[in-house]
C-alpha positions as CSV (number, residue, x, y, z in Angstrom):
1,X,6.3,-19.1,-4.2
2,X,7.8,-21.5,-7.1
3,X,4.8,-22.6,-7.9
4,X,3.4,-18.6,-8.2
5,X,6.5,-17.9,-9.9
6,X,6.9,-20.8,-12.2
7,X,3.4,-19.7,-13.3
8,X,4.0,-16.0,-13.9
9,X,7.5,-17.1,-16.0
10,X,9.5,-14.6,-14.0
11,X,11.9,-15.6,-11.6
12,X,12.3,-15.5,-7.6
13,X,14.0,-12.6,-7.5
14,X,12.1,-10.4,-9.9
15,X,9.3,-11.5,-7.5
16,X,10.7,-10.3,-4.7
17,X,12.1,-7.4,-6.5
18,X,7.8,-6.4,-7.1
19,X,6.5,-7.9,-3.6
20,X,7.2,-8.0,-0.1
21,X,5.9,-11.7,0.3
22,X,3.0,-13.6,-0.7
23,X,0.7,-11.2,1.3
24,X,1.7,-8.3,0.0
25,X,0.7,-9.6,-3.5
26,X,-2.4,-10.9,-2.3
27,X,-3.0,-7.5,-0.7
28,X,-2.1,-6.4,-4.2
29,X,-4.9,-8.2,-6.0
30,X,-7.5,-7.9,-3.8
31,X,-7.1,-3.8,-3.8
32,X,-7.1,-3.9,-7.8
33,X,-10.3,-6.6,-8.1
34,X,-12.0,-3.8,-5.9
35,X,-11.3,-1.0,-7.5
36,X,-11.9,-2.5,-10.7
37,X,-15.2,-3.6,-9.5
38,X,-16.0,0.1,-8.2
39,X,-15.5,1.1,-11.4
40,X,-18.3,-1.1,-12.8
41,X,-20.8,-0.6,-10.3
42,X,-20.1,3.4,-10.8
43,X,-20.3,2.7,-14.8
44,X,-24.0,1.1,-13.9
45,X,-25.6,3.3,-11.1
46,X,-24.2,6.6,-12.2
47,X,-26.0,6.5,-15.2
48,X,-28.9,4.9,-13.3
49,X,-29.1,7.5,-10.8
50,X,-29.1,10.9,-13.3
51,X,-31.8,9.2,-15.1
52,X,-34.1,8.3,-12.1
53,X,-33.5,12.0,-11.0
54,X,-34.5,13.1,-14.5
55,X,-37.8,11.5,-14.8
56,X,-40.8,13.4,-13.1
């Protein structure tokens, strides 16, 4: 966690003050890099979608 921590420029302890342990901030990451990549597939076949069902 130095490394990780060193890094970031925060200290140990606000680390631990944010996160459990090293999983719970991989856990972290991983849930945001998903939901951020719902929200571009969304952005791309929403628009896709209305305009497929538009066309005769």
């Amino acid at each position: 966690m130095k490394k990780v921590c060193d890094q970031a420029l925060i200290g140990r302890s606000t680390f631990y003050s944010h996160y459990l342990d090293k999983y719970d901030l991989l856990e972290k990451i991983v849930k945001q890099y998903a939901s951020d990549f719902k929200v571009e597939i969304e952005s791309v076949l929403i628009p896709w979608k209305m305009a497929r069902w538009q066309t005769p």
